[in-house]
C-alpha positions as semicolon CSV with decimal commas, in nm:
position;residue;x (nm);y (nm);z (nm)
1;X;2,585;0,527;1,710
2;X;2,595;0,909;1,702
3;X;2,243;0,980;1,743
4;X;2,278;1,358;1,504
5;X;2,278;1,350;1,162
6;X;2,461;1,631;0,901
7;X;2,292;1,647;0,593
8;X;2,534;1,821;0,298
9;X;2,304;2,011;0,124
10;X;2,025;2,115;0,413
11;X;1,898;2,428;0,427
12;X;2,004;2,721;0,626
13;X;1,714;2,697;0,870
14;X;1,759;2,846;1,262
15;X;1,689;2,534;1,513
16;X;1,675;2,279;1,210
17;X;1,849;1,973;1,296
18;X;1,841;1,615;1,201
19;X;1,873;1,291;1,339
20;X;1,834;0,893;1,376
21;X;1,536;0,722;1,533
22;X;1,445;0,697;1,894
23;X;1,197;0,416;1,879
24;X;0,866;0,379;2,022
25;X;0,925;0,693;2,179
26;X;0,875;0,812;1,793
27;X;0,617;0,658;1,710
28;X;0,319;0,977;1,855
29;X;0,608;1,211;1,633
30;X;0,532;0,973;1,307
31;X;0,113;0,989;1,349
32;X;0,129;1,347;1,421
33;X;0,333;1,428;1,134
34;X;0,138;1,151;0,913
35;X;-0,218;1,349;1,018
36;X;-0,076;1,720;0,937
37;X;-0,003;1,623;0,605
38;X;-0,312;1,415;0,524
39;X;-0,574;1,678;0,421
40;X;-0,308;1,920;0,240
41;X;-0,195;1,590;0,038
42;X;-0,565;1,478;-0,008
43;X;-0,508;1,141;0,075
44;X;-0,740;0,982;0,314
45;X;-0,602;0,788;0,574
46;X;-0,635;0,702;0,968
47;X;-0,335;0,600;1,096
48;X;-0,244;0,571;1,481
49;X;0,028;0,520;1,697
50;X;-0,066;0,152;1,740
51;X;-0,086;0,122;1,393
52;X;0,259;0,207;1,351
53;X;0,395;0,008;1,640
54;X;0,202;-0,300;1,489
55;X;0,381;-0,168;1,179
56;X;0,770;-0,140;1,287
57;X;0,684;-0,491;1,442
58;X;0,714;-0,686;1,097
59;X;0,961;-0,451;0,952
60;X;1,170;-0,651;0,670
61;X;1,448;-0,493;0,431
62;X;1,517;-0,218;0,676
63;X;1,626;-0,101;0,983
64;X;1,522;0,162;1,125
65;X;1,840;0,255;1,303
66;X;2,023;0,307;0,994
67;X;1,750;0,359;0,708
68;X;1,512;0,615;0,902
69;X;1,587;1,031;0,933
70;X;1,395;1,238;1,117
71;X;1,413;1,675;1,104
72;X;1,359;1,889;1,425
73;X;1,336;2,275;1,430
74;X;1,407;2,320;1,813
75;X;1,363;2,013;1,936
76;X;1,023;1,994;1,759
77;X;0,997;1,660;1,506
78;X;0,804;1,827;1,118
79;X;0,957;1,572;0,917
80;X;1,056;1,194;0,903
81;X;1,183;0,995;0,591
82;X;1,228;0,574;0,568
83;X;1,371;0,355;0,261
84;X;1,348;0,018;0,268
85;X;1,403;-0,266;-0,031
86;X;1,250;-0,523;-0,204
87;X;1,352;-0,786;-0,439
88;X;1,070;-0,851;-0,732
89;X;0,953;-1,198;-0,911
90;X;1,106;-1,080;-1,220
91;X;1,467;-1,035;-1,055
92;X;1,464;-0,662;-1,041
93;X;1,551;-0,480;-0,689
94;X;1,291;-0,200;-0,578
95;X;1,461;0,101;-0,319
96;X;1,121;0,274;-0,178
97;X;1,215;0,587;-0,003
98;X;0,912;0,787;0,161
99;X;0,862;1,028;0,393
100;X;0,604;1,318;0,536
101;X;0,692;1,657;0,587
102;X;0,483;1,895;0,795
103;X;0,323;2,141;0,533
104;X;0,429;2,450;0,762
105;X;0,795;2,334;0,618
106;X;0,737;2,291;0,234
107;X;0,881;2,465;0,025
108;X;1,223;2,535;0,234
109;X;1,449;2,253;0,095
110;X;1,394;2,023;0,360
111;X;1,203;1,745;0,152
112;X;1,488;1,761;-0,108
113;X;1,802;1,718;0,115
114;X;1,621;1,463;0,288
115;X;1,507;1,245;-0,003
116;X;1,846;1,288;-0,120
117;X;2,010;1,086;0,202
118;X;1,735;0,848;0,147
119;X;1,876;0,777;-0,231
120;X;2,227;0,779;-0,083
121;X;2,116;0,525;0,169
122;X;1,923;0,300;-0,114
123;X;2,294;0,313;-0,308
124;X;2,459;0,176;-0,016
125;X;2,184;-0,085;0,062
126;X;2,163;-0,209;-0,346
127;X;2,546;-0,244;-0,333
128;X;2,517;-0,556;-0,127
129;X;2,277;-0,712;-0,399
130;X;2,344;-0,903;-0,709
131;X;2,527;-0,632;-0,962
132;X;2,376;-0,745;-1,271
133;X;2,011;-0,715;-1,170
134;X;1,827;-0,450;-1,270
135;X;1,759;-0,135;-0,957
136;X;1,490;0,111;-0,941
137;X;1,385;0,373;-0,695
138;X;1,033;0,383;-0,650
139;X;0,778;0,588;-0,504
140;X;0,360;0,577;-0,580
141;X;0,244;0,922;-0,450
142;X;-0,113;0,993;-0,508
143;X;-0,236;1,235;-0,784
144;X;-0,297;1,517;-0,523
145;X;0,024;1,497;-0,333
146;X;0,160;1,760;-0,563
147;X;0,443;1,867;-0,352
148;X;0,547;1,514;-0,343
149;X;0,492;1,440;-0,724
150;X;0,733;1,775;-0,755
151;X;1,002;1,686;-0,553
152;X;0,966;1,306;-0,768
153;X;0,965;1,475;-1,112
154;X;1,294;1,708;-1,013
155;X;1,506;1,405;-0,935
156;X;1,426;1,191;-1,214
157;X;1,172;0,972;-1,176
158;X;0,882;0,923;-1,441
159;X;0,556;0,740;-1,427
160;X;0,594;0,401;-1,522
161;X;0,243;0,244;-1,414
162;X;-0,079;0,411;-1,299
163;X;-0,314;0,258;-0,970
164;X;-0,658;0,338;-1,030
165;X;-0,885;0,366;-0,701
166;X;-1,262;0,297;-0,735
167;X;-1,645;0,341;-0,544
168;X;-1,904;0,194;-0,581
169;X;-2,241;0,277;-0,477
170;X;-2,444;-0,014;-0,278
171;X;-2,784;0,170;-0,344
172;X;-2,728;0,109;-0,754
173;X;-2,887;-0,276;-0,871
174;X;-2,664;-0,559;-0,864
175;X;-2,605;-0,747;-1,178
176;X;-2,655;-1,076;-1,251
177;X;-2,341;-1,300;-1,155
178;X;-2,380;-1,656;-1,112
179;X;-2,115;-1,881;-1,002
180;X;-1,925;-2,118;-1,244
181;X;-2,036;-2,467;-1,216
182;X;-1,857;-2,669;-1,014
183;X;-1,737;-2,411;-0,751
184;X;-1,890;-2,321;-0,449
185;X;-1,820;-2,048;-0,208
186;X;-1,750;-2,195;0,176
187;X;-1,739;-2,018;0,511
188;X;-1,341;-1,960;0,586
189;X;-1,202;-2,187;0,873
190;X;-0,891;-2,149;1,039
191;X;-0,685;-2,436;0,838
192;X;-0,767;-2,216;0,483
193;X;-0,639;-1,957;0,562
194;X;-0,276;-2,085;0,531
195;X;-0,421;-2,220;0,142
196;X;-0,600;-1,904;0,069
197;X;-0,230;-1,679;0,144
198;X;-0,048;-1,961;-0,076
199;X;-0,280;-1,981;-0,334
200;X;-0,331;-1,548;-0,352
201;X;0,080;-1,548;-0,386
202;X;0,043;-1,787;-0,707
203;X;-0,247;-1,601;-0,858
204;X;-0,052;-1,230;-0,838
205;X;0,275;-1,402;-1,018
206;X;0,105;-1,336;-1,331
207;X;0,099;-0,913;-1,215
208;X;0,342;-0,629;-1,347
209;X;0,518;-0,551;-1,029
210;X;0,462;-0,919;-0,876
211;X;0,618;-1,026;-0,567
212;X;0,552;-1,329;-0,316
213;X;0,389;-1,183;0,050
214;X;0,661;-1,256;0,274
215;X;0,568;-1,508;0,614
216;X;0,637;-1,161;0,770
217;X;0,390;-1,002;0,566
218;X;0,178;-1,309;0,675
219;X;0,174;-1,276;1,057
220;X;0,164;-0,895;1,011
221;X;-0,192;-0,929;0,854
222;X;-0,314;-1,141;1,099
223;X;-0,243;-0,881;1,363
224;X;-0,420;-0,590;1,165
225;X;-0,786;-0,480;1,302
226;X;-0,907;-0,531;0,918
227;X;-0,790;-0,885;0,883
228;X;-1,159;-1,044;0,871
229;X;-1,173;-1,388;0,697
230;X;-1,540;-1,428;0,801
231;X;-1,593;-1,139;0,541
232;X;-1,403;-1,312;0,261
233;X;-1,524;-1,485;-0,069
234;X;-1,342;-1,769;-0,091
235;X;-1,438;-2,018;-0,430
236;X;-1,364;-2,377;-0,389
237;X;-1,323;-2,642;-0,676
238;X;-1,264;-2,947;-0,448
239;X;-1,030;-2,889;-0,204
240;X;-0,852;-2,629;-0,435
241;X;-0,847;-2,270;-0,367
242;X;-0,951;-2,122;-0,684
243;X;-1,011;-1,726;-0,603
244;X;-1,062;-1,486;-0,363
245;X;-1,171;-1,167;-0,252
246;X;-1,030;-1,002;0,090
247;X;-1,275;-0,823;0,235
248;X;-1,236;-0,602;0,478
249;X;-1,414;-0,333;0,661
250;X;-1,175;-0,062;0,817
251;X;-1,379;0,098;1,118
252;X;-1,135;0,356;1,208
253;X;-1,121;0,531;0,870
254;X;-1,528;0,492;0,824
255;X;-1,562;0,621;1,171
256;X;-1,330;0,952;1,051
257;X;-1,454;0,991;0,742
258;X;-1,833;0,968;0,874
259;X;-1,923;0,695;0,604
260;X;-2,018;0,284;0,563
261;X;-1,715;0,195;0,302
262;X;-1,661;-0,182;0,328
263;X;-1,321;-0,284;0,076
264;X;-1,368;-0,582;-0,204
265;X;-0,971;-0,602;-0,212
266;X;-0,728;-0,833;-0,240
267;X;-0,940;-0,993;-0,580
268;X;-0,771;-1,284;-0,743
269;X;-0,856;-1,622;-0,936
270;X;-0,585;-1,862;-0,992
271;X;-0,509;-1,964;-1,356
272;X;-0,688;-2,293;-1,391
273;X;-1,001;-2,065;-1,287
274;X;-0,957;-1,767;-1,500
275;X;-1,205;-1,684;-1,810
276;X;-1,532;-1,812;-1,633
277;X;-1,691;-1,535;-1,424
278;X;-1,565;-1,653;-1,086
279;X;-1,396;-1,264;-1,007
280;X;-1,727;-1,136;-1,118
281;X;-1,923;-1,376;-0,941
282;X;-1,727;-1,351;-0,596
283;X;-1,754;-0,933;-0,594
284;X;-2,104;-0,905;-0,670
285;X;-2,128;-1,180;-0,336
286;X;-1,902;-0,930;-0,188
287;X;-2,095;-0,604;-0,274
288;X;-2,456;-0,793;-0,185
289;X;-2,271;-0,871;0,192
290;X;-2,160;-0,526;0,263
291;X;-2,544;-0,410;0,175
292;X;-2,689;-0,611;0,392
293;X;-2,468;-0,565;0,635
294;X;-2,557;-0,190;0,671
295;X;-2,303;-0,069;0,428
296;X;-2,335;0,218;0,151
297;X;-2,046;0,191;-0,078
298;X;-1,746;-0,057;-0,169
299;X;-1,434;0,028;-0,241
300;X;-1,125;-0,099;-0,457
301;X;-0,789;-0,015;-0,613
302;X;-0,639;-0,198;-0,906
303;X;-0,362;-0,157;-1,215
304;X;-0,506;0,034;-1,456
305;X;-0,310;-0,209;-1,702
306;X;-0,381;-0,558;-1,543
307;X;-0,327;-0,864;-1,788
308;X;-0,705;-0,958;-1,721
309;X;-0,888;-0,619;-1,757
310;X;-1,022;-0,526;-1,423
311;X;-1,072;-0,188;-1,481
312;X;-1,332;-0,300;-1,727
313;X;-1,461;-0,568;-1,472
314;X;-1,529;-0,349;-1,215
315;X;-1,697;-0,133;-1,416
316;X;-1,954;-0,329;-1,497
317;X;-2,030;-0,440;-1,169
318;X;-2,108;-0,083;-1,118
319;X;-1,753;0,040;-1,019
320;X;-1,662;0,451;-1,069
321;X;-1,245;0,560;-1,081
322;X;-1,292;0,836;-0,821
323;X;-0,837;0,878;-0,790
324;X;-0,525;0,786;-0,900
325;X;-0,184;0,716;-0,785
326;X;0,125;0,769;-1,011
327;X;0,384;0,440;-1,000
328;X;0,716;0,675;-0,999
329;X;1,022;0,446;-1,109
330;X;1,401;0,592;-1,155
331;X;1,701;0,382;-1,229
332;X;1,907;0,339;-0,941
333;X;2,222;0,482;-1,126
């Protein structure tokens, strides 16, 4: 495979040339890229080469080969660009271009000719699925990645769902949250965890946007630094998983951002469950861990327009929206 790519409408840029991926060899070109564009984008994130390698490791819907584009001015990577699919719980296909651009080379025409190849790409992908399901692209850029949110808004895509990210502060009181009788919260042994993934898939059915974590997915978590089940709040009716709440403490990110964040993510209660405090219950747990485990604030993301009202829910355990990110959605033709 010819190695240089021609893009129809680049720009007219001396040195600028474009081409496939390389491989590992790419992956210090991806985190250098990914860290120039962080604080212009205002999106905090610490993401290193082993990261990505653990990353392209699990890859599904894509290959890299043929779905990734990287830019060079003189030999120099700024800019590289990846689609890959999905196919959702409600029949729709999803085609999820992204990319990161070195902020030296906004501006030029560079983001646009190659988000354009990554539609063209997502056409040729979607043409091997089902024809009468319904395709999107779709893209969730953060509220401050304004160059991004541009380039989005240009070629069609509006906001079709909103992500709101929340703090809260582990210094404030805790309120009062007892459990539901008849549950009890257990220490998380190896042969639950395969339960807890099972029973998390069946509780997020019920979710705009819903979609099964692949066995991929799966192993790929159990690889990841943050992938602590010691932390988690697991509820128990029985032998029956009835919610959870995946706790995690990223050291990296707290170590770059010079603060003691732990996450309450990953918050779910199965059906049966629902209605009776356990959610409530299981993140004040959470938050009262974290405290006395040294920590200073929690942290969470969540739909904005969830069926069960979390925003409200985790504002009154003491929750505060501190960002957004935009769900961008355009129809594939």
């Amino acid at each position: 495979m010819d190695n240089n790519i021609t893009l129809p409408n680049a720009p007219s840029i001396p040195g600028l040339a474009f081409r496939r991926f390389r491989g590992e060899a790419d992956y210090p070109h991806m985190a250098a890229i990914i860290a120039a564009c962080k604080v212009v984008d205002g999106v905090e994130r610490s993401t290193s080469v082993e990261d990505i390698a653990r990353n392209y490791r699990h890859l599904e819907n894509c290959n890299p080969q043929t779905d990734m584009l990287f830019a060079e001015v003189d030999g120099q990577a700024i800019a590289y660009g990846r689609i890959y699919w999905a196919d959702m719980a409600d029949g729709s296909y999803l085609y999820i271009p992204f990319g990161f651009l070195h902020p030296e080379w906004r501006g030029m025409g560079i983001g646009q000719a190659m988000w354009e190849a990554g539609e063209d790409r997502g056409r040729a992908i979607a043409a091997g699925h089902s024809p009468e399901a319904p395709k999107f692209f779709h893209s969730e850029p953060y509220e401050t990645e304004k160059a991004l949110i541009r380039l989005l808004e240009s070629r069609g895509y509006r906001p079709a769902r909103y992500e709101t990210h929340m703090v809260r502060d582990l210094s404030l009181p805790f309120p009062e949250a007892p459990m539901p009788p008849g549950l009890e919260v257990r220490p998380v042994k190896p042969e639950h965890i395969r339960p807890i993934f099972d029973g998390a898939n069946e509780a997020f059915r019920d979710h705009w946007g819903a979609r099964d974590e692949s066995e991929e997915e799966f192993k790929a978590h159990q690889e990841s630094p943050i992938f602590r089940p010691e932390l988690w709040k697991v509820a128990w009716d029985g032998d029956q998983m009835a919610g959870v709440v995946h706790n995690f403490v990223d050291e990296k990110e707290n170590a770059e951002y010079k603060r003691k964040r732990g996450y309450t993510e990953g918050i779910c209660v199965r059906r049966p469950w629902r209605k009776r405090g356990l959610a409530r219950s299981l993140i004040v747990q959470s938050m009262k861990m974290f405290k006395e485990m040294g920590m200073t604030e929690t942290a969470l993301s969540t739909d904005s327009q969830n069926i069960s009202g979390s925003v409200r829910l985790y504002e009154w355990c003491g929750y505060r929206k501190v960002k957004q990110q935009i769900i961008y959605r355009k129809p594939l033709d």
